[in-house]
PyMOL Python script that loads the backbone (N, CA, C, O; Angstrom):
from pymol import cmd

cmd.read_pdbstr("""\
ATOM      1  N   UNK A   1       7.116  -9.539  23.536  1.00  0.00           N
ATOM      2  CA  UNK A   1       6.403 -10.158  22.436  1.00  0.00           C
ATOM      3  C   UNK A   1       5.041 -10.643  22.913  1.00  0.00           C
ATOM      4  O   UNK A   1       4.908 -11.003  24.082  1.00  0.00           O
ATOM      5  N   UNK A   2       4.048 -10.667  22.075  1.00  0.00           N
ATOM      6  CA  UNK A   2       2.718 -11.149  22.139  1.00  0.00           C
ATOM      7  C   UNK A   2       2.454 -12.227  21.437  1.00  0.00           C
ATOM      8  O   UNK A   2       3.134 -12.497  20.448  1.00  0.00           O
ATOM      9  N   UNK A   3       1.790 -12.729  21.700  1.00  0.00           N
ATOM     10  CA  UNK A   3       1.490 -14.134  21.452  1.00  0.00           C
ATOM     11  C   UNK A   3       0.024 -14.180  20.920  1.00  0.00           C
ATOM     12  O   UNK A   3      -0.938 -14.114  21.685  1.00  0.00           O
ATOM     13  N   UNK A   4      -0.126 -14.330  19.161  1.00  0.00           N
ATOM     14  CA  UNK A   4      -1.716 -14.818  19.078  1.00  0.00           C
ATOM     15  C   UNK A   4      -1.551 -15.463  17.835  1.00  0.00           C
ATOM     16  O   UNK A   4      -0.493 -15.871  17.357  1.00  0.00           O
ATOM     17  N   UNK A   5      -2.895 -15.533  17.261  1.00  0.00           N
ATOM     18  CA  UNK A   5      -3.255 -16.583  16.570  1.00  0.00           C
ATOM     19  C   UNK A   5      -3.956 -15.552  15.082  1.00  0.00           C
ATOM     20  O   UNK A   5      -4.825 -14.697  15.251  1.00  0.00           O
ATOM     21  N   UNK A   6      -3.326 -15.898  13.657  1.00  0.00           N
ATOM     22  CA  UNK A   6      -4.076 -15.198  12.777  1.00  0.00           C
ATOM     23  C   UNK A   6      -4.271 -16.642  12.025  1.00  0.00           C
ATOM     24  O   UNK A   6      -3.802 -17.732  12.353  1.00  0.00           O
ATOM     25  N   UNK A   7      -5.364 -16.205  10.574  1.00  0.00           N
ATOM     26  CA  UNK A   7      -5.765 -16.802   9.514  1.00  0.00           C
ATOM     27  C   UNK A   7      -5.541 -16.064   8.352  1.00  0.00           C
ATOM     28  O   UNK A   7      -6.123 -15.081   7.893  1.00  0.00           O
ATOM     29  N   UNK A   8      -4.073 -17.074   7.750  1.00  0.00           N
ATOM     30  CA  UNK A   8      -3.820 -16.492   6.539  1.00  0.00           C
ATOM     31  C   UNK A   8      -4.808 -17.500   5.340  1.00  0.00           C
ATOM     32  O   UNK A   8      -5.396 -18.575   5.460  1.00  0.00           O
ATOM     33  N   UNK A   9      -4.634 -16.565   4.224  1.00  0.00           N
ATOM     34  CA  UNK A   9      -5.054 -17.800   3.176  1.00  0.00           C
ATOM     35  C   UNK A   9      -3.628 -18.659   2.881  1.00  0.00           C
ATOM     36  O   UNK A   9      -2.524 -18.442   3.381  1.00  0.00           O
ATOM     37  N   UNK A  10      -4.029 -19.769   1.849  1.00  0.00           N
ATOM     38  CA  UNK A  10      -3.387 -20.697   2.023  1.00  0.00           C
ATOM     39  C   UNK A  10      -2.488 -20.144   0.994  1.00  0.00           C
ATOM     40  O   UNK A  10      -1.322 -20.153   1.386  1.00  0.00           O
ATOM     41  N   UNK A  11      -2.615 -19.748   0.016  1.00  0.00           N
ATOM     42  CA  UNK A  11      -1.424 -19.081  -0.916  1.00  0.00           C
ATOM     43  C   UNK A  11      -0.546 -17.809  -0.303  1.00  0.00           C
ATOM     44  O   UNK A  11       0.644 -17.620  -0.557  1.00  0.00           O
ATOM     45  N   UNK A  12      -1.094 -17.255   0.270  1.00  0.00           N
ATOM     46  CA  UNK A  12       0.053 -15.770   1.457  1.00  0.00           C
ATOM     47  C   UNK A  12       0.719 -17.409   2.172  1.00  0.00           C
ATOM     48  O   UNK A  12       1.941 -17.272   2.240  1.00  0.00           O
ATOM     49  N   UNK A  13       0.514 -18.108   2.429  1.00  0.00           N
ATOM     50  CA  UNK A  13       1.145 -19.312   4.062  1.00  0.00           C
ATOM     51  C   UNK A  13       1.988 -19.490   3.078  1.00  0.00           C
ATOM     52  O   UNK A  13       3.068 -18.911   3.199  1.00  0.00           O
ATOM     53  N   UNK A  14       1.806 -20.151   2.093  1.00  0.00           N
ATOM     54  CA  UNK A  14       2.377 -20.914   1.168  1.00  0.00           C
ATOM     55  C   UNK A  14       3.927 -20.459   1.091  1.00  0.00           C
ATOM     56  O   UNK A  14       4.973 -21.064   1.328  1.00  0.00           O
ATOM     57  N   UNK A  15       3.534 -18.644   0.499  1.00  0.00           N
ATOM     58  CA  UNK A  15       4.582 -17.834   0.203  1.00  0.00           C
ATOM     59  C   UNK A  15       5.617 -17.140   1.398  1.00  0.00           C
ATOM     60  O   UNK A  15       6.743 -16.672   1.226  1.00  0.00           O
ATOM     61  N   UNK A  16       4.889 -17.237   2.560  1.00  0.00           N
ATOM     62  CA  UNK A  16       5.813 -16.875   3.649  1.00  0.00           C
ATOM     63  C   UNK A  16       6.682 -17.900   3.901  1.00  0.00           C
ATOM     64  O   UNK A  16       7.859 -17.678   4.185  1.00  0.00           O
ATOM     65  N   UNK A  17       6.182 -19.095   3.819  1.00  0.00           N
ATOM     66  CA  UNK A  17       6.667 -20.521   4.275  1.00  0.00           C
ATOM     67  C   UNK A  17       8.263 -20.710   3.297  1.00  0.00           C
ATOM     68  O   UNK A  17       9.353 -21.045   3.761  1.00  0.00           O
ATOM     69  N   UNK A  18       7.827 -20.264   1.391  1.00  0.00           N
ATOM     70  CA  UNK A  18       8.906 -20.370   1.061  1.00  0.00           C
ATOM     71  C   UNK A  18       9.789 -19.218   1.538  1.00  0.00           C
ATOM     72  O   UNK A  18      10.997 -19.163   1.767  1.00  0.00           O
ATOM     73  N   UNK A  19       9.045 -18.533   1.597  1.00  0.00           N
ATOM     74  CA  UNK A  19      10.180 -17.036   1.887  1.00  0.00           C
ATOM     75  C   UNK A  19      11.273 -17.269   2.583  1.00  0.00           C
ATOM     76  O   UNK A  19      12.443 -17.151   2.220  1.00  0.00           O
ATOM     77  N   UNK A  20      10.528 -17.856   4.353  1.00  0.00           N
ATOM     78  CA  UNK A  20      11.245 -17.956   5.180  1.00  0.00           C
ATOM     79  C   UNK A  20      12.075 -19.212   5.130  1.00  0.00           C
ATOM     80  O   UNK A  20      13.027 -19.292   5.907  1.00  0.00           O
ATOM     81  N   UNK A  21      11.789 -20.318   4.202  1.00  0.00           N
ATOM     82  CA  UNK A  21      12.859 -21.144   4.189  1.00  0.00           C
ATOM     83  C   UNK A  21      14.187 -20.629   3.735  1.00  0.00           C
ATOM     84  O   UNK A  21      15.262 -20.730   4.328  1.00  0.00           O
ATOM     85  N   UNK A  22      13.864 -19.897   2.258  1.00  0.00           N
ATOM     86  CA  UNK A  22      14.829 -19.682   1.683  1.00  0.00           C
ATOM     87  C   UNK A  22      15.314 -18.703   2.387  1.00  0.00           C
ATOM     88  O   UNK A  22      16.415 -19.096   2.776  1.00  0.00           O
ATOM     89  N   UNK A  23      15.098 -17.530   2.818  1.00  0.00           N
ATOM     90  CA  UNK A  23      15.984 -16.628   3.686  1.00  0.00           C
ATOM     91  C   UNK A  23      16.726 -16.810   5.055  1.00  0.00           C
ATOM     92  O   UNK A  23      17.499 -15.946   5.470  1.00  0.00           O
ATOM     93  N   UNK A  24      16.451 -18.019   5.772  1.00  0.00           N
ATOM     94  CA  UNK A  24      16.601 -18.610   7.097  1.00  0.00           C
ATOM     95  C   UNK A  24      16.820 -19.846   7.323  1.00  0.00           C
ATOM     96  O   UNK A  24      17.398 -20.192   8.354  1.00  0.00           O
ATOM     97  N   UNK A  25      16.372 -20.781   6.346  1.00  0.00           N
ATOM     98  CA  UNK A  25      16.477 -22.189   6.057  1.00  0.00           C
ATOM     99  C   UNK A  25      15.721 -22.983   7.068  1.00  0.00           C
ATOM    100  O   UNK A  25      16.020 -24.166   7.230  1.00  0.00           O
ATOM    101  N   UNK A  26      14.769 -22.432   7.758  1.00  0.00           N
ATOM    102  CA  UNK A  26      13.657 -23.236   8.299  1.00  0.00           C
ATOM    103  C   UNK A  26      12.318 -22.387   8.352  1.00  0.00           C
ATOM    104  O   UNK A  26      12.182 -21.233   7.948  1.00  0.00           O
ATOM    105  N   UNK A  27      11.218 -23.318   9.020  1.00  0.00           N
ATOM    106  CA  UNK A  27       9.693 -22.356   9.088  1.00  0.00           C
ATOM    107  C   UNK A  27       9.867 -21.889  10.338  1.00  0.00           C
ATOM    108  O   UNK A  27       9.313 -20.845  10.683  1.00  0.00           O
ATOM    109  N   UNK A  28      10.679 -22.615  11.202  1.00  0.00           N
ATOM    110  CA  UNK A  28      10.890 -21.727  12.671  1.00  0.00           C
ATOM    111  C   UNK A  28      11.180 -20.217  12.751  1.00  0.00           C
ATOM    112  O   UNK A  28      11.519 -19.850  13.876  1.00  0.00           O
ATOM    113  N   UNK A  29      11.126 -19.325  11.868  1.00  0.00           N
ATOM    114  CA  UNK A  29      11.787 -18.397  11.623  1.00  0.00           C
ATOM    115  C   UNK A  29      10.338 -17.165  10.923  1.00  0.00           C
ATOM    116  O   UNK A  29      10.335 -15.946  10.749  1.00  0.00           O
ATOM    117  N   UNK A  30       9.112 -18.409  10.654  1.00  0.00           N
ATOM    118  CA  UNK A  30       7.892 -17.687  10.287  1.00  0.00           C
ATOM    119  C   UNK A  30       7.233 -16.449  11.180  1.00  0.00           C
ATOM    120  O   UNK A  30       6.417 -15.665  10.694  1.00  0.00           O
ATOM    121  N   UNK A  31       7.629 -16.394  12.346  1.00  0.00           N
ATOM    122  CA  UNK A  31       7.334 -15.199  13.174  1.00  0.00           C
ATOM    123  C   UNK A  31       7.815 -14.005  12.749  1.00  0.00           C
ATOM    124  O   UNK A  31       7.313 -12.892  12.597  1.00  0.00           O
ATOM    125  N   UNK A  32       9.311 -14.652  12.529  1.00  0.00           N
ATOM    126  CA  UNK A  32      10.330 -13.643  12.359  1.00  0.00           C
ATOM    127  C   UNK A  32       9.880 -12.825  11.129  1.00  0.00           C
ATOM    128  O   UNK A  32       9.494 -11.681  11.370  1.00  0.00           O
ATOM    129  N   UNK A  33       9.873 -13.225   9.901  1.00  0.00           N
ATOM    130  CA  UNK A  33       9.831 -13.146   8.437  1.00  0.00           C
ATOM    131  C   UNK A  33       8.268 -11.868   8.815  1.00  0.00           C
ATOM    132  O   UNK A  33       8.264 -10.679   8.496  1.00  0.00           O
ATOM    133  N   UNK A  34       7.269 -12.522   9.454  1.00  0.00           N
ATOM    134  CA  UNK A  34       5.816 -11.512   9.635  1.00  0.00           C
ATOM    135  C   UNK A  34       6.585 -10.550  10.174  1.00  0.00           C
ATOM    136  O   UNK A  34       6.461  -9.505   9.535  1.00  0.00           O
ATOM    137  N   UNK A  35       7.285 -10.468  11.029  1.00  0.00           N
ATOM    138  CA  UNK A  35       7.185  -9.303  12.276  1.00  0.00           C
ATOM    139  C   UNK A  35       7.761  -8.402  10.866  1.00  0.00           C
ATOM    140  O   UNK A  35       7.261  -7.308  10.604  1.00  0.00           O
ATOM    141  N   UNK A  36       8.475  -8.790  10.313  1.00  0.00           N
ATOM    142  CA  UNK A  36       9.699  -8.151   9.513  1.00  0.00           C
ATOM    143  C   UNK A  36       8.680  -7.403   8.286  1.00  0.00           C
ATOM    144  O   UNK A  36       8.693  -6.235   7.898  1.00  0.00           O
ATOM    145  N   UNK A  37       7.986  -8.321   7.941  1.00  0.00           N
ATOM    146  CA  UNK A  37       7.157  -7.659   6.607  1.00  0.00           C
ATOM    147  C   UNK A  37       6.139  -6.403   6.968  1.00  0.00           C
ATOM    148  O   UNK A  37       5.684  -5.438   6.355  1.00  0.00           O
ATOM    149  N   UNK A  38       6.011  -7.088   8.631  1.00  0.00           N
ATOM    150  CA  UNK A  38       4.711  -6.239   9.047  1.00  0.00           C
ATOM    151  C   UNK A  38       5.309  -4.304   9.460  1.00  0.00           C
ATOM    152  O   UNK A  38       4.698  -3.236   9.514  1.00  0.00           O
ATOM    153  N   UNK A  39       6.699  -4.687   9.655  1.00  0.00           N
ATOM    154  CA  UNK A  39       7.241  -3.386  10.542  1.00  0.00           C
ATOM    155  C   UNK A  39       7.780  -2.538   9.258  1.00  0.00           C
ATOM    156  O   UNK A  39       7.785  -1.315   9.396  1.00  0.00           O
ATOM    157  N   UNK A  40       8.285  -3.139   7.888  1.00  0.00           N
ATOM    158  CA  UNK A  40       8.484  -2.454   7.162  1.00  0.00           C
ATOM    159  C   UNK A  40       8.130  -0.977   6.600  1.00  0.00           C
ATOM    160  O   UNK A  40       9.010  -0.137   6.417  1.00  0.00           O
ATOM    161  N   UNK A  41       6.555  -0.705   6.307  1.00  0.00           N
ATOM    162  CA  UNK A  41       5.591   0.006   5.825  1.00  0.00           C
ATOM    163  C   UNK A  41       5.701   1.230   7.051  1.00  0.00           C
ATOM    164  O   UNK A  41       6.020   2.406   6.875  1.00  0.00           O
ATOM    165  N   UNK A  42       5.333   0.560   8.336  1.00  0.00           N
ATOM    166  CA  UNK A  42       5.175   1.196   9.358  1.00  0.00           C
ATOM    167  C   UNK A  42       6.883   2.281  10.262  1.00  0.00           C
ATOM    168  O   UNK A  42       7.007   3.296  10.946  1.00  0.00           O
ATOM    169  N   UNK A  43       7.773   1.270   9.690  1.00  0.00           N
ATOM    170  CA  UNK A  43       9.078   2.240   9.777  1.00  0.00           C
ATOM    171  C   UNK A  43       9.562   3.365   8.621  1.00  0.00           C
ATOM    172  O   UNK A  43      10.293   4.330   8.844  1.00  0.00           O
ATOM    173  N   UNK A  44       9.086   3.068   7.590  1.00  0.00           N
ATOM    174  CA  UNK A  44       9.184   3.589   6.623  1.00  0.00           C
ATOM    175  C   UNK A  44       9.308   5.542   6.732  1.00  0.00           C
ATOM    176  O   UNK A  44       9.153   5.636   7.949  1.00  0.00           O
ATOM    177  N   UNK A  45       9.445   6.728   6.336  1.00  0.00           N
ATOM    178  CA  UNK A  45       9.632   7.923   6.692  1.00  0.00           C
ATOM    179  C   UNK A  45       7.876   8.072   6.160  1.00  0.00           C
ATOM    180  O   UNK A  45       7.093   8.563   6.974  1.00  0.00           O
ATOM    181  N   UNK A  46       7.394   7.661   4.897  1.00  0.00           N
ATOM    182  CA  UNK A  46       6.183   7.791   4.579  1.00  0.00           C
ATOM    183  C   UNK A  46       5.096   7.167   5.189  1.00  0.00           C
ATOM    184  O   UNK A  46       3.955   7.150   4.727  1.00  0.00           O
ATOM    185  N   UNK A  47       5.460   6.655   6.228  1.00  0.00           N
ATOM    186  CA  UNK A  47       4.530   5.828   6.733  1.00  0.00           C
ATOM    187  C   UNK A  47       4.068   4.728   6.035  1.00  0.00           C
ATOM    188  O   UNK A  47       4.736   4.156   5.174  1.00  0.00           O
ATOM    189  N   UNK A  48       2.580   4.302   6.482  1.00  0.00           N
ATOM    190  CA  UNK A  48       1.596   3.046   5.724  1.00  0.00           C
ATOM    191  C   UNK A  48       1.948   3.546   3.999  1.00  0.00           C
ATOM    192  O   UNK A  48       2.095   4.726   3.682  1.00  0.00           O
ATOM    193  N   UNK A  49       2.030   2.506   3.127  1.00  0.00           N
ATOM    194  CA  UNK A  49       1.719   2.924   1.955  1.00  0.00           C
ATOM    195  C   UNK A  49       0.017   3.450   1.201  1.00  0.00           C
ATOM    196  O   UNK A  49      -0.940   2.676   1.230  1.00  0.00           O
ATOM    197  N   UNK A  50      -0.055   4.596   0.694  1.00  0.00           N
ATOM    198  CA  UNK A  50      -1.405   4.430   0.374  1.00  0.00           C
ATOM    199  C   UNK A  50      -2.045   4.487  -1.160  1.00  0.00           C
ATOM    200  O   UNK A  50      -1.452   5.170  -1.995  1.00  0.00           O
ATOM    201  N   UNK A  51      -2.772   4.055  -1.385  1.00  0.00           N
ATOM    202  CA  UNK A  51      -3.525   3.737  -3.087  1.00  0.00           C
ATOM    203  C   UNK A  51      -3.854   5.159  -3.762  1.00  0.00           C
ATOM    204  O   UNK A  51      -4.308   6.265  -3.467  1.00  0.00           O
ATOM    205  N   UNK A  52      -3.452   4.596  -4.612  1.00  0.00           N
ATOM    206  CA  UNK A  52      -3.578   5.523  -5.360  1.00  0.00           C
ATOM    207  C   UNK A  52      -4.611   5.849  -6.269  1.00  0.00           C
ATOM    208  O   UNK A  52      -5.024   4.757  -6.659  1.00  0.00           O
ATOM    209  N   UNK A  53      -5.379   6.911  -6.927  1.00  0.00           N
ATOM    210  CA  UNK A  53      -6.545   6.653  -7.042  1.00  0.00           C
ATOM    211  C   UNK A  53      -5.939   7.633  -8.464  1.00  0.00           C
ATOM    212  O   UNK A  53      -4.982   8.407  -8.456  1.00  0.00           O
ATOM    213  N   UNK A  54      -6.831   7.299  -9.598  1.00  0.00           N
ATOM    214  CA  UNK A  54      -6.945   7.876 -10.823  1.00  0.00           C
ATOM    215  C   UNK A  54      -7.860   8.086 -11.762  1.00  0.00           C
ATOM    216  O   UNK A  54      -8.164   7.137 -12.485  1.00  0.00           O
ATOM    217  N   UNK A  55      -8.495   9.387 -11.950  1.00  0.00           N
ATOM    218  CA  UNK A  55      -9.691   9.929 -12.650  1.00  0.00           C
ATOM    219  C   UNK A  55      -9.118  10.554 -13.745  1.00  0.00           C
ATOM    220  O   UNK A  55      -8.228  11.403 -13.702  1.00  0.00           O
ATOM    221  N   UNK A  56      -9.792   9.992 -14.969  1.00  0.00           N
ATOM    222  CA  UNK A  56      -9.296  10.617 -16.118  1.00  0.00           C
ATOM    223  C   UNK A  56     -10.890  11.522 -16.688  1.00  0.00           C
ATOM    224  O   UNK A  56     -12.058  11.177 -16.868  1.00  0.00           O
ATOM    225  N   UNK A  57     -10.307  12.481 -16.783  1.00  0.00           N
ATOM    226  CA  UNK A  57     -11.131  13.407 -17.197  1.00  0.00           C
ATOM    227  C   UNK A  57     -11.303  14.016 -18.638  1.00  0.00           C
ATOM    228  O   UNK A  57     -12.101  14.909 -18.925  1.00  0.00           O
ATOM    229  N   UNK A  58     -10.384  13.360 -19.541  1.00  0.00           N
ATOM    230  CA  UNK A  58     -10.813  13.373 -20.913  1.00  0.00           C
ATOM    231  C   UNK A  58     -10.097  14.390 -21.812  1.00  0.00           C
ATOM    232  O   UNK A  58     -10.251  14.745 -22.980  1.00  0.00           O
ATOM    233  N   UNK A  59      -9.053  14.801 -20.584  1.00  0.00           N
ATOM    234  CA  UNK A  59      -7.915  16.237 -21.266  1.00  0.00           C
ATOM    235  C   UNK A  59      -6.843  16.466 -20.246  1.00  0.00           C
ATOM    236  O   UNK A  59      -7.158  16.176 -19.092  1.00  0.00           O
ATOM    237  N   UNK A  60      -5.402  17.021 -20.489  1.00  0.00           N
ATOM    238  CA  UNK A  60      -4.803  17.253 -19.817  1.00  0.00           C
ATOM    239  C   UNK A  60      -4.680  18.250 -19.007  1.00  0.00           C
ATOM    240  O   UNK A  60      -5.022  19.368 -19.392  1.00  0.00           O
ATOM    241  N   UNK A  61      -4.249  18.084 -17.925  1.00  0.00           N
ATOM    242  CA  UNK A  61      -4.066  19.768 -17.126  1.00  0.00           C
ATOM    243  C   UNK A  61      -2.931  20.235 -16.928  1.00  0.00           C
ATOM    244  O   UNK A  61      -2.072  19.400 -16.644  1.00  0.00           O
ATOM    245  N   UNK A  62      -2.503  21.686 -16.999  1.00  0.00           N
ATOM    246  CA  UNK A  62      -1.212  22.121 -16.746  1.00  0.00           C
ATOM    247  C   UNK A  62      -1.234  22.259 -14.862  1.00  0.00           C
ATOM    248  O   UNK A  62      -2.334  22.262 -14.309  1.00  0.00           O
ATOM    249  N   UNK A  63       0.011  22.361 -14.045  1.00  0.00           N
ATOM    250  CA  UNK A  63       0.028  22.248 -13.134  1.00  0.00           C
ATOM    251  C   UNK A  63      -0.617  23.261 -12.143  1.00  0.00           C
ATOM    252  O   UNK A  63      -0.654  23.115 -10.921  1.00  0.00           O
ATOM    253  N   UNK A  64      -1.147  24.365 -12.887  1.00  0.00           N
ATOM    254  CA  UNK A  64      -1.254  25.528 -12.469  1.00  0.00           C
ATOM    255  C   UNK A  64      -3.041  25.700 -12.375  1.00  0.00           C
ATOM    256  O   UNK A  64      -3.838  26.332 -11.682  1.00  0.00           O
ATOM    257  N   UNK A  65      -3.097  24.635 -13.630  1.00  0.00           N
ATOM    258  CA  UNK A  65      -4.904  24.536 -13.559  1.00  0.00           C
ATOM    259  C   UNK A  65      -5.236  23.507 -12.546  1.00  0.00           C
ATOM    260  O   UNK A  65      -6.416  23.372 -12.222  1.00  0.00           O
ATOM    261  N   UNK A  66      -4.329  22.777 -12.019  1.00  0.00           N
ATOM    262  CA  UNK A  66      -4.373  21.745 -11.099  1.00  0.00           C
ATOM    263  C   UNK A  66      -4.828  22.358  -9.731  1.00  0.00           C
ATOM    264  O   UNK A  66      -5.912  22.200  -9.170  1.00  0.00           O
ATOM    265  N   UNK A  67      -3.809  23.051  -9.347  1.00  0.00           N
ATOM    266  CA  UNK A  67      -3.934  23.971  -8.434  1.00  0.00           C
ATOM    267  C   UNK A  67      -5.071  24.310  -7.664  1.00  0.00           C
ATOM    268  O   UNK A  67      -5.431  24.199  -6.492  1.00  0.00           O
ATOM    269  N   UNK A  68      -5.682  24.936  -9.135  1.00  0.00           N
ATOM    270  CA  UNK A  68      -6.711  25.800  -9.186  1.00  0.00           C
ATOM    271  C   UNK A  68      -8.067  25.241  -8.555  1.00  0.00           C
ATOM    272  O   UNK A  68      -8.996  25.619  -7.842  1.00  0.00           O
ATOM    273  N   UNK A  69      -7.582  24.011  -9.309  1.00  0.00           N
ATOM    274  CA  UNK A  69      -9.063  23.070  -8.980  1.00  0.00           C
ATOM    275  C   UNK A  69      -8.886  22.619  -7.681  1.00  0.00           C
ATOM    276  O   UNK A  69      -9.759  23.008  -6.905  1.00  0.00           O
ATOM    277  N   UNK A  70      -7.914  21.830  -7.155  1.00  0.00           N
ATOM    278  CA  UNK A  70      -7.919  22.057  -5.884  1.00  0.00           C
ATOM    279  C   UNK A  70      -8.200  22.906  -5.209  1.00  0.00           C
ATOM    280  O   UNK A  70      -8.260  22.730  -3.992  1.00  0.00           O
ATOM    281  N   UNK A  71      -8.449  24.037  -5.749  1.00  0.00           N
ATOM    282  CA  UNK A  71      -8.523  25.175  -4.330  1.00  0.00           C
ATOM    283  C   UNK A  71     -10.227  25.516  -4.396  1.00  0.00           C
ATOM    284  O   UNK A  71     -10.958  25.915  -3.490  1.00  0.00           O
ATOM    285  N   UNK A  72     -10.535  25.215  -5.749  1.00  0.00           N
ATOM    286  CA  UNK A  72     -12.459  25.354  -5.792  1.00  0.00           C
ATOM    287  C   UNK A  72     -12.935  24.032  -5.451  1.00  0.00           C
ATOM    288  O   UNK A  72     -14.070  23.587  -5.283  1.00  0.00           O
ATOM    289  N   UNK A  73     -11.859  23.550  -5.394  1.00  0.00           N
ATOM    290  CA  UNK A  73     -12.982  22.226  -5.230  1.00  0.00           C
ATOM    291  C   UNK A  73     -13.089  20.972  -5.736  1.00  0.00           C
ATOM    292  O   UNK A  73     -12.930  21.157  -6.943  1.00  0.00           O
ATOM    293  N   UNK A  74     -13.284  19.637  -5.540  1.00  0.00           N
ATOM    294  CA  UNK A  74     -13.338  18.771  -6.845  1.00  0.00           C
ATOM    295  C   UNK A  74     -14.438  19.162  -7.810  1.00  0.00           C
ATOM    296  O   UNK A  74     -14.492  19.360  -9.024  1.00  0.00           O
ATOM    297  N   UNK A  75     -15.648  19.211  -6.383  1.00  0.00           N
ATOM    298  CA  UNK A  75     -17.110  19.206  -7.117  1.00  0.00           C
ATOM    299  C   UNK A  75     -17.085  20.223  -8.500  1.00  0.00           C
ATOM    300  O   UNK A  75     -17.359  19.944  -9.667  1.00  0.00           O
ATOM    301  N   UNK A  76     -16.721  21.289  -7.996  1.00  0.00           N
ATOM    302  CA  UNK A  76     -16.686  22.735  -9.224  1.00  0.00           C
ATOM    303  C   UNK A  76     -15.218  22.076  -9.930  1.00  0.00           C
ATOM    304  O   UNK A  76     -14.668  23.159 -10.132  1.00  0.00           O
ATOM    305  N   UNK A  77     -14.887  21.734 -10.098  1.00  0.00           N
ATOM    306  CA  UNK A  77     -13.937  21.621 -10.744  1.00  0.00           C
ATOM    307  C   UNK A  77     -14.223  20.808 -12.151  1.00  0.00           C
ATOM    308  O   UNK A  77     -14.029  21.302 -13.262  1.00  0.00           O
ATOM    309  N   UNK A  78     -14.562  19.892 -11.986  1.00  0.00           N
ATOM    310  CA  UNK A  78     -15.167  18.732 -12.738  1.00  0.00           C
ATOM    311  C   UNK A  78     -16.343  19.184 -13.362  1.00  0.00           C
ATOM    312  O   UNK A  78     -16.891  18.187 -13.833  1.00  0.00           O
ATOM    313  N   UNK A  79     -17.196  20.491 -13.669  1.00  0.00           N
ATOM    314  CA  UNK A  79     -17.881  20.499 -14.399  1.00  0.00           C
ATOM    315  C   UNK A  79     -17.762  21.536 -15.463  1.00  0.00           C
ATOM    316  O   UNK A  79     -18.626  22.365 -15.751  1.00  0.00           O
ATOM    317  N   UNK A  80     -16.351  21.362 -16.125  1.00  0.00           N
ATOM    318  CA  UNK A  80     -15.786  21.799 -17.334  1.00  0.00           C
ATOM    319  C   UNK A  80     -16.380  21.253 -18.331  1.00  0.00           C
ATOM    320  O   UNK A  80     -16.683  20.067 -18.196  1.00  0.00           O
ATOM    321  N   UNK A  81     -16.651  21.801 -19.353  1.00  0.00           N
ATOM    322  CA  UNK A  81     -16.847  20.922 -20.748  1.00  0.00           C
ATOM    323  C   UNK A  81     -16.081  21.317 -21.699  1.00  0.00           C
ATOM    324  O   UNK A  81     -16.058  22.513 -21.987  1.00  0.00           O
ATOM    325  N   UNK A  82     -15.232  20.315 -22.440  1.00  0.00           N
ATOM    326  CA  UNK A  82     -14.453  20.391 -23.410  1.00  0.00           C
ATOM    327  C   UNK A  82     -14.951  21.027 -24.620  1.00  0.00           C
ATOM    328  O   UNK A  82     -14.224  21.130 -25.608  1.00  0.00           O
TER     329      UNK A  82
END
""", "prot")
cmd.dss("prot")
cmd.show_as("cartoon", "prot")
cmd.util.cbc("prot")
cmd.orient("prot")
């Protein structure tokens, strides 16, 4: 184990603090509760979780026109006109 020093805000402290009471019944246990939240994501089969991003383009696509555009490109793709 390593030993350091972070800066949470005071509402994340707040919420670990209850977390770990209620799951452990003390704050002695606040290491524990991080290590635990922190290793989750990272054990996971998908790895880190990542964001998701969403462009609406003003019409639907079938999966096949999806494809398509992926394979030309975003740039060419996106200059369809309805």
């Amino acid at each position: 184990m390593v030993k350091t020093t972070i800066i949470l805000d005071d509402d994340i402290y707040k919420q670990l603090v209850e977390e770990a009471i209620e799951r452990y019944g003390s704050t002695r246990t606040l290491s524990r509760l991080i290590n635990e939240k922190l290793k989750e994501p990272l054990e996971s089969p998908k790895g880190p979780k990542r964001r998701r991003s969403t462009v609406r383009l003003g019409r639907e696509f079938k999966p096949e026109e999806i494809e398509k555009m992926a394979e030309e490109g975003w740039k060419e793709a996106t200059r369809w006109t309805p």
